[in-house]
N, C-alpha and C positions, 0 to 999 in steps of 0.2 A: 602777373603771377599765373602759372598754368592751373586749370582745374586738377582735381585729382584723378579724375580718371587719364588726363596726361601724364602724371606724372606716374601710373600705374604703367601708365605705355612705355615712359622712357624706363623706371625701373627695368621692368619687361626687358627691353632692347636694350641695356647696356648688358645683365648677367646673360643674353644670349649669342653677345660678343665676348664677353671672357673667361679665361681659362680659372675656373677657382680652385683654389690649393689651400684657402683657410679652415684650418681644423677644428675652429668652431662652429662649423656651419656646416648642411649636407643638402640633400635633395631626398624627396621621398616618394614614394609608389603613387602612378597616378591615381590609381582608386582609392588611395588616402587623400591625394590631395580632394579628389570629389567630395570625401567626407567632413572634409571641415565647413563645406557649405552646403550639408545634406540640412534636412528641417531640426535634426538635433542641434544645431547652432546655437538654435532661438529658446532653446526648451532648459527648464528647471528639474532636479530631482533631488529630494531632503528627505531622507530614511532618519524619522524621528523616536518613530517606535513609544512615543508618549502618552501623556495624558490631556485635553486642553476643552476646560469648563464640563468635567466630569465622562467625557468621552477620551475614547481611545484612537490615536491618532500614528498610523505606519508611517505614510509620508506623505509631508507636508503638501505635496502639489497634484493635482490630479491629473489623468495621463500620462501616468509615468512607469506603467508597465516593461514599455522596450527598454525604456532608461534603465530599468533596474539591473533588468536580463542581461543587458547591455555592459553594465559596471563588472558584476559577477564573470560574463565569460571573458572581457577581456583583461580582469586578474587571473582568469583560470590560464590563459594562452601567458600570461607576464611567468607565472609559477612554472608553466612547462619549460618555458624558453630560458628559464635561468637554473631552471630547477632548483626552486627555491621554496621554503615553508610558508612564508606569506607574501603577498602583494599588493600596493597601496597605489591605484593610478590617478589620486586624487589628485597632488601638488601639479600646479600648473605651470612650475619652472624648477630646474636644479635649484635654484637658488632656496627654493623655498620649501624642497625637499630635505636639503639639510637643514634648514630653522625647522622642520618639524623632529628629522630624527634628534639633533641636538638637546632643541629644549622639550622633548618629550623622553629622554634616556638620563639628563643632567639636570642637576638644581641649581639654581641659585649658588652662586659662590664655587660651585666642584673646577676641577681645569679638567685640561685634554691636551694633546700633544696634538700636532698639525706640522706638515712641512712648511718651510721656511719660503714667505714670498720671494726674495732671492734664488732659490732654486726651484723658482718654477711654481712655486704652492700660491694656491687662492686668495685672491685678495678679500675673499668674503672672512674668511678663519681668522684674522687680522685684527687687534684689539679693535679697531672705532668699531669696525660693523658686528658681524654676528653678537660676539663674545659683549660687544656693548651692549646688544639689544636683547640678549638674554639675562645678562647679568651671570657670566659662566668665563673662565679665566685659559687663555692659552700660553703654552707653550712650546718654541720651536723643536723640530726633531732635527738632531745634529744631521748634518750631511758629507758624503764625499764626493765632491762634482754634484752630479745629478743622482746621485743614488745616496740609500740612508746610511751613513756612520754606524753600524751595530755595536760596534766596540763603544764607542761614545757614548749609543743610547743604552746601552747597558749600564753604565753609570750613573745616568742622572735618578736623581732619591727625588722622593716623594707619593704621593699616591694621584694619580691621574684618571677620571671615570672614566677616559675613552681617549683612545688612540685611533686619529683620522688618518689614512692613508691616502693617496691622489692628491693630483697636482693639475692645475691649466698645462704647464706642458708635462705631460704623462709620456718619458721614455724608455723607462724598465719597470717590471712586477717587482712585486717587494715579497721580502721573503715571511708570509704570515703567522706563520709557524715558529719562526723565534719572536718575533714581535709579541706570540701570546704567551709565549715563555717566558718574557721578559717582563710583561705586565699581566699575570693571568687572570687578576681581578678587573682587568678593565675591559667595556667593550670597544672590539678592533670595527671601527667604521672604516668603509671603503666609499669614496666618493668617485664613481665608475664614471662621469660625465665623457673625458674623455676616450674611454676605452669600452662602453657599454657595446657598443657592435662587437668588439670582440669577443668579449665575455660571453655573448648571446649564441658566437659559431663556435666558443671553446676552442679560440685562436689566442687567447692572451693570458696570463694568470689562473692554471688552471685550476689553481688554488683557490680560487677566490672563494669557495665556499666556507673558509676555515673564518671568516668573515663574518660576523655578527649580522650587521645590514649592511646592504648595499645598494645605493640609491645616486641620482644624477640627472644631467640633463636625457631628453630622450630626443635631441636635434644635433648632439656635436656628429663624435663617432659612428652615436647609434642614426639608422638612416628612416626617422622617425618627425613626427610634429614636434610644433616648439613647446616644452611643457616638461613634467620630471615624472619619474618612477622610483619607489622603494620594495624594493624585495630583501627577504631574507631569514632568520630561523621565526619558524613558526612559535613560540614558546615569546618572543618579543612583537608579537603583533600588536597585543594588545593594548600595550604601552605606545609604541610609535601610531600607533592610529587615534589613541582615544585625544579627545577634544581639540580633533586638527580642525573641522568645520567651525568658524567665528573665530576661531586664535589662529591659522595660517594663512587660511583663506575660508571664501565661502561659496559661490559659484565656480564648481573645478571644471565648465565647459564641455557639454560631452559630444559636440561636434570632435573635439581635440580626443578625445578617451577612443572615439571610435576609427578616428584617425591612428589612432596608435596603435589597436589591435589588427589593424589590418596590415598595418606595419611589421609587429609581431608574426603574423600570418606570412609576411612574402620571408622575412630572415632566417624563419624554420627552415623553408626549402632553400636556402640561400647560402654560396660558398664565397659571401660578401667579406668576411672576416678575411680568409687565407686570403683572397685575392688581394686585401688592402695590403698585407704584409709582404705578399707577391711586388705589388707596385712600390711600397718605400724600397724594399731594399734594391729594386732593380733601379731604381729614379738615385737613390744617394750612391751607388756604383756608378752611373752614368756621367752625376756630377761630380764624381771625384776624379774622373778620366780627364774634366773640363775645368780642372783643376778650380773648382768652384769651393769656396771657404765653405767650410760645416762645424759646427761647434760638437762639442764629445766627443771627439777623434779617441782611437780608435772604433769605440762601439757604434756611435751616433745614434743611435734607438733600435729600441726592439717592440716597438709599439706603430702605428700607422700617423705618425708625425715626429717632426725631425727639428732641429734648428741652423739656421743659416751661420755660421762663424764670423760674422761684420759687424760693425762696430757703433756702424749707422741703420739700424733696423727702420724706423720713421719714413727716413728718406731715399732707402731701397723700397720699402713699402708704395711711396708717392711716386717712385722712378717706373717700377715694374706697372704698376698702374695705367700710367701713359701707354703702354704699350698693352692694354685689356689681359693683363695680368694679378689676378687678390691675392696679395700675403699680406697676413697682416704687419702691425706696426712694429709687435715684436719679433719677426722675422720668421715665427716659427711653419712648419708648411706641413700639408698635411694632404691625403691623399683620397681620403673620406669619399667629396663629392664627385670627382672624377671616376672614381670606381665605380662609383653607384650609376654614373654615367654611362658607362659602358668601357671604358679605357682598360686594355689588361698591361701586361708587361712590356710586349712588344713594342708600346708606345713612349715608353717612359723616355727612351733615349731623346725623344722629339720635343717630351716635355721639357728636357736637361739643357734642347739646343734653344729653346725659347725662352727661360731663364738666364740661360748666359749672354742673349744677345740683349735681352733687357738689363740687366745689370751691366752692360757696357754701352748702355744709351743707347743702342741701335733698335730704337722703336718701329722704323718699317719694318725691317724684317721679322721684328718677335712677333709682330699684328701677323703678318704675311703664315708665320710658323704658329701661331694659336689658333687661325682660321683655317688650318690645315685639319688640325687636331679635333678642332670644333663638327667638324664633316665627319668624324668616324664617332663624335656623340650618340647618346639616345639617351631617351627619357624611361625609366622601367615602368 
């Protein structure tokens, strides 16, 4: 069995032989990556603000000064970047940024409306998980293809506290504005995971603020550490924040917090958003030239990920592989890490020839045509 620091090596050396395209995954600013292993790593901070054996107690750990400064400016940078009323950089995953928005908005017993894991929607919103673990009831939002049914959901009776919008694969905006017209008592959550970088360049959904909250991962789209963010109307802060410490988590990491503001810091100056949409649509042009199967025809997305039209996603996934190519297992592909690479347009068509030669088993040449592409790399 290799030690771990080998298999830190081979890790290493295989993602610096291949070309990654999975849209759940990015790369991020190397002075982010330094801060995951700055001395905040190792450090505690509990803003208690209590009482404890007749004394008065702010927060629980001592030295915790930078920590605090630290949380404050970079929700103040989360609030500019989304232009948002509140910001919550605590939850240390998507996943567990919606367990807080959910069951801090919903009680016991309420439902919510979610897309349908068939078109695309999260396997988290799904009766076993969340909705078991809260004890809160879902139901699907009708669909057409990839996009929501409005005539359909205009139909369905009943009362809903909250309508989730987002999807794992996220390929058009939803139109929010009737969705709050259609349920104006409920709150409309947006789960941004896959589209946070957009949102952040005001490349995608420009609506999104008509949004209640909006929260997600902050490592798919967004070109951030692995961990979650919630933003959204100030007037709901208090509710989604209060008693997340001990009921979501309890150590939120503030190596990762500090990671993420500096992340925040490069996508202000950053025209990371348009370029992604730059590269889908010149990458699904390229492969439609190479007569390469794409699912959603005519639109195929209007988002920075797309999906493959095959029938065998798994073992196009395992094929492409061979040849130092990630998509993942549901075939869908996505443009995130290569942007953030340095890849603009002009490349995409190289991308298209090393796709098609892997999906027709000709692994020397897709190795030959990713190692190409590899050389016009960079790390931001």
């Amino acid at each position: 069995m290799p030690s771990i620091y080998e298999l830190i090596r081979r890790q290493e050396g295989i993602r610096r032989r291949a070309l990654p395209l999975q849209p759940s995954e990015n790369t991020i600013p190397r002075e982010a990556l330094k801060a995951l292993s700055s001395d905040f790593e190792q450090r505690y901070s509990l803003v208690v603000d209590s009482e404890y054996r007749g004394q008065k107690i702010h927060n629980a750990y001592a030295g915790a000064k930078y920590s605090e400064e630290l949380m404050k400016e970079v929700e103040r940078l989360a609030k500019v970047v989304f232009r948002s009323g509140f910001a919550d950089v605590r939850p240390i995953a998507g996943h567990l940024a919606a367990m807080q928005v959910l069951g801090n908005l919903l009680e016991k017993g309420e439902s919510f409306l979610y897309i349908p894991l068939n078109k695309g929607g999260y396997d988290g919103y799904t009766p076993d998980y969340l909705p078991h673990l809260l004890g809160i009831r879902g139901t699907e939002i009708p669909m057409d293809g990839w996009k929501i049914d409005y005539e359909r959901l205009s139909r369905i009776k009943g009362h809903f506290k909250a309508v989730v919008l987002g999807a794992s694969l996220f390929l058009h905006p939803y139109d929010i504005r009737r969705v709050r017209e259609l349920f104006p008592d409920s709150h409309i959550l947006y789960d941004a995971s896959h589209v946070f970088g957009l949102l952040a360049t005001d490349t995608f959904q420009k609506d999104f603020h008509e949004a209640d909250v909006i929260y997600g991962s902050t490592h798919k789209n967004f070109p951030g550490p692995q961990g979650g963010l919630i933003v959204g109307r100030r007037e709901l802060e208090g509710r989604v924040k209060e008693g997340a410490i001990w009921k979501y988590y309890d150590n939120f990491h503030l190596s990762r917090i500090a990671a993420l503001g500096i992340s925040l810091e490069y996508i202000r100056k950053s025209d990371y958003g348009k370029r992604c949409l730059e590269n889908r649509k010149e990458l699904v042009t390229a492969l439609r030239e190479r007569n390469i199967r794409l699912s959603n025809e005519p639109e195929v997305s209007e988002s920075a990920m797309f999906l493959l039209g095959y029938d065998n996603p798994p073992e196009i996934s395992q094929r492409l592989e061979e040849a130092n190519i990630l998509v993942d297992s549901v075939g869908r592909i996505g443009v995130n890490e290569i942007t953030m690479r340095g890849l603009g347009k002009k490349y995409m068509n190289l991308v298209s020839e090393a796709l098609e030669e892997g999906l027709r088993k000709d692994v020397s040449s897709a190795k030959k045509t990713v190692k190409k592409l590899l050389e016009q790399m960079t790390w931001p």
